[in-house]
N, C-alpha and C positions, 0 to 999 in steps of 0.2 A: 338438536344435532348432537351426535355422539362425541367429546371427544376425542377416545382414541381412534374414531374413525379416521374426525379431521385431521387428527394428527400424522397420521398416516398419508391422506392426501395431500397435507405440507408436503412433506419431505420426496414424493413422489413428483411433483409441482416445479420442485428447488430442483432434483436432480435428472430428472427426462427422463428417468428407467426404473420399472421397479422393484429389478433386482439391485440396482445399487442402492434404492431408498430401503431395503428388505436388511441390507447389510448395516446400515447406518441408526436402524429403529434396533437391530438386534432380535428381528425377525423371520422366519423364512417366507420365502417368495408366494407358498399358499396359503401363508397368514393374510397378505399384505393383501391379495388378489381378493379375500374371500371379505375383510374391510370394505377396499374400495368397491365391491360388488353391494355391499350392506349398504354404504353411503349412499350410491347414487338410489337402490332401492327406496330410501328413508325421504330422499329429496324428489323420488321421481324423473329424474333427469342423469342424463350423461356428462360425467364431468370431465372427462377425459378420451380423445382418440387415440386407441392404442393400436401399434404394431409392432413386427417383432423390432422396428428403428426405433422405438420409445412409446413416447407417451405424449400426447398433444393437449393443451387446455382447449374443452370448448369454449363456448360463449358464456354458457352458464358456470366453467367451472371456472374460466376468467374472475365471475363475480362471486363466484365461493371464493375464491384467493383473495382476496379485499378483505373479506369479510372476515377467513377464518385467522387472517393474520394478526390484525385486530383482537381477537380474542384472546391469539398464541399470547400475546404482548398485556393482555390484563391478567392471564393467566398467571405469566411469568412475573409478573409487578404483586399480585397475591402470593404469590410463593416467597419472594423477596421478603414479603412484612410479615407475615403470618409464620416465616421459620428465624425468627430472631436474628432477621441478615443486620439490624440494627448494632449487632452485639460485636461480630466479625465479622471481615469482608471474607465471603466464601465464594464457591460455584468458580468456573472457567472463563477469562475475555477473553475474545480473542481482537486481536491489533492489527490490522492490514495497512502495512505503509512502502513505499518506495524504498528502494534495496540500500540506497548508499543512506538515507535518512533514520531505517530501521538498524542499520551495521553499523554506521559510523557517531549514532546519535543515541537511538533509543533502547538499544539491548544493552547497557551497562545500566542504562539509568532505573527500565524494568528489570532487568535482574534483581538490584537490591530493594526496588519497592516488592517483588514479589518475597524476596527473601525476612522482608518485614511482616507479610500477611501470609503463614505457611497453610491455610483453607484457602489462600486464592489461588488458582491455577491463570497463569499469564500465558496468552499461545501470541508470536509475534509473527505476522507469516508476510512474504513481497505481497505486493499490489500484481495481481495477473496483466496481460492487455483488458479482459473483462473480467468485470467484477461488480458483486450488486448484494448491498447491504440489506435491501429486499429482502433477498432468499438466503438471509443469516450465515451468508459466508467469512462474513466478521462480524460482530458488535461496535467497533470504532474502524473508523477509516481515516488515514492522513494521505492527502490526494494534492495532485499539483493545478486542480480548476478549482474554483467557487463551485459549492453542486446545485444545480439548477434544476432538475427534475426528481420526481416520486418525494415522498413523506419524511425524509430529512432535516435534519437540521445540522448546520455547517456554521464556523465562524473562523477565521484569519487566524492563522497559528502564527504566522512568521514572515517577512521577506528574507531570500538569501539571496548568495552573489556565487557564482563561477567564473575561474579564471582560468588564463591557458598555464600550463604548465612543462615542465620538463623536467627531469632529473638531474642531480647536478653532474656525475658523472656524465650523462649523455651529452652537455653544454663543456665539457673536458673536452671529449672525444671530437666532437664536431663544431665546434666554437659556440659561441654568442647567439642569441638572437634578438638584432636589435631593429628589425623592422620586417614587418609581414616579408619582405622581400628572402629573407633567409629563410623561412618557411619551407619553397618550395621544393627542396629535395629529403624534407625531415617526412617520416612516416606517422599519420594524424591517428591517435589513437582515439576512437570515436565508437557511440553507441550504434547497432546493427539498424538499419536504416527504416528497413519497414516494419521494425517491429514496436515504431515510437508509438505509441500511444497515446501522444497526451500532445497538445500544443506546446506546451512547456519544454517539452522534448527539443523542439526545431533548428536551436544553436548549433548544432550539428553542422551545417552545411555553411558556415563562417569557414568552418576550420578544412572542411574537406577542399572548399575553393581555393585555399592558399596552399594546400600541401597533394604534391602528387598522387603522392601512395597514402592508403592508408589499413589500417586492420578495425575491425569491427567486432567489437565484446555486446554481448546483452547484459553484462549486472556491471553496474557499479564499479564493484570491487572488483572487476576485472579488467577495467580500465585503469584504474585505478595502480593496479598492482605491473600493469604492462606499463607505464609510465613511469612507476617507480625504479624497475628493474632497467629500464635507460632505452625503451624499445625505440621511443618517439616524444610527441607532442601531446596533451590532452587535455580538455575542459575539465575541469575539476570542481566539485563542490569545496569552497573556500573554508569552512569549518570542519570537514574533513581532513583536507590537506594541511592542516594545521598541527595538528599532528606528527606530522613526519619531514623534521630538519632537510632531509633528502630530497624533500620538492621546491623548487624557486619558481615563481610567477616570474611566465616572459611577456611581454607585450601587454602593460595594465588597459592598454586602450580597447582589446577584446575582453571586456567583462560581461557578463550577462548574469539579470536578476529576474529569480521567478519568486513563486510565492507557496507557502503548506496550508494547506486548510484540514480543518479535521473535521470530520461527521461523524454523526452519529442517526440512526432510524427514530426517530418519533418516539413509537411505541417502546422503544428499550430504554430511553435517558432517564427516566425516570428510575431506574433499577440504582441500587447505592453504590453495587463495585463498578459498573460502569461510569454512574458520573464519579466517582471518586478515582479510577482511571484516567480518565477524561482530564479532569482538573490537573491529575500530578502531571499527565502530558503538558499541559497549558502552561501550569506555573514552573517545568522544568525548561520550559523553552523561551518563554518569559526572562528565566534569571540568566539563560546563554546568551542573550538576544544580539548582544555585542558581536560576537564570534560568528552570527549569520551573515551579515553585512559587512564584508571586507574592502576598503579602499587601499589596493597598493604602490606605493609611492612612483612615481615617472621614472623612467631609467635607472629601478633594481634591479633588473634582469642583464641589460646591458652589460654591467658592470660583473656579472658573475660569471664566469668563464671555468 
């Protein structure tokens, strides 16, 4: 098998069209077409239904994808050894994590690991609703389930804790809150409802039941920032909000604790900047550990007006 056929089939596989896989190979569209025309030639088979809506895997090019990914992944680990990656960490990661965990955690801590290793290119990008280490849309992922399917490997970064918050300003204006009961006329500042993706997500609807109104952010840090500026009420990541004197935890009895896991594909761990990535994740969240896990005393907030 060719590989720049297959490599061509990758990327056509990964992205459904292959004029966007044309753009991504740094090809044009009748390079790409006259490849995978060669491929399936060489294999005898059709690897792909195409129309002008994309590109479909058949059955057989199902098991050219197994197959040729495998290879991408020895390929990639030969390149690794054979170009003195031993010497410096080079080549591009890219880091796929949850918005408030990537902004409020790990883009100061990558920044200065990248700033130590100037050959490594760090890309740090959110976590979509979908997303799939499969088809190399990152090389590490930190995710809020255990991964349970395809050729992963995953282990327990951390437990954290969320609690409700308010501004102190907003607890001036409109008093106290010292029992869910004062809730009900405050505006809950809450993540966009169907757009949870994840179980870990579902705390949501604690807070929507106690408060009438409320506004709906998709990131993080826009909850985050509408909470601070005195709009309402808001679940907060506790090592986050730690950060900013201007947030008081109301109500310690709505806490809620999920969990980060971090993965990585099979085929790529073995690569140095990846696991040397990997690890500075692990032991960076390791030495915070404390700061994930926040118990706040009974009736602080009460007290704060």
């Amino acid at each position: 098998m060719n590989w720049d056929h297959a490599r061509v089939f990758l990327a056509v596989a990964r992205d459904g069209q292959m004029l966007a896989a044309a753009r991504k190979l740094g090809l044009d569209h009748a390079t790409v077409t006259r490849r995978l025309n060669a491929l399936e030639s060489d294999l005898g088979a059709k690897v792909f239904e195409r129309s002008p809506a994309g590109c479909v895997l058949t059955t057989a090019g199902e098991q050219l994808l197994a197959i040729a990914e495998r290879v991408e992944g020895e390929m990639v680990k030969a390149q690794s050894l054979l170009g003195n990656a031993d010497l410096r960490l080079s080549g591009t990661v890219r880091i796929g994590a949850p918005d408030g965990f990537g902004t409020y955690f790990l883009a100061a801590r990558l920044g200065a690991f990248a700033a130590l290793h100037p050959d490594l290119v760090i890309q740090l990008v959110p976590l979509p609703q979908t997303f799939s280490l499969s088809k190399r849309e990152a090389d590490i992922a930190v995710v809020l389930d255990r991964p349970r399917t395809g050729r992963l490997v995953g282990r327990k970064l951390t437990s954290y804790s969320l609690s409700l918050y308010a501004a102190r300003g907003h607890l001036d204006r409109h008093g106290p809150v010292a029992s869910e009961a004062d809730l009900a006329d405050r505006l809950a500042v809450t993540y966009v409802q169907d757009l949870t993706y994840s179980p870990g997500l579902d705390y949501m609807d604690v807070l929507t039941g106690l408060c009438a109104r409320r506004f709906e952010c998709a990131s993080v840090v826009g909850q985050m920032e509408a909470v601070r500026a005195g709009a309402g009420v808001g679940i907060l990541h506790d090592y986050a909000a730690a950060a900013y004197p201007d947030l008081v935890p109301v109500l310690p009895a709505l806490r809620f604790e999920r969990s980060y896991w971090i993965a990585v594909h099979a085929d790529m761990r073995g690569l140095r900047r990846i696991a040397e990535v990997e690890g500075f994740i692990a032991t960076q969240v390791q030495a915070a550990r404390r700061t994930f896990l926040v118990h706040h005393p009974r009736g602080e907030a009460a007290a704060v007006s």
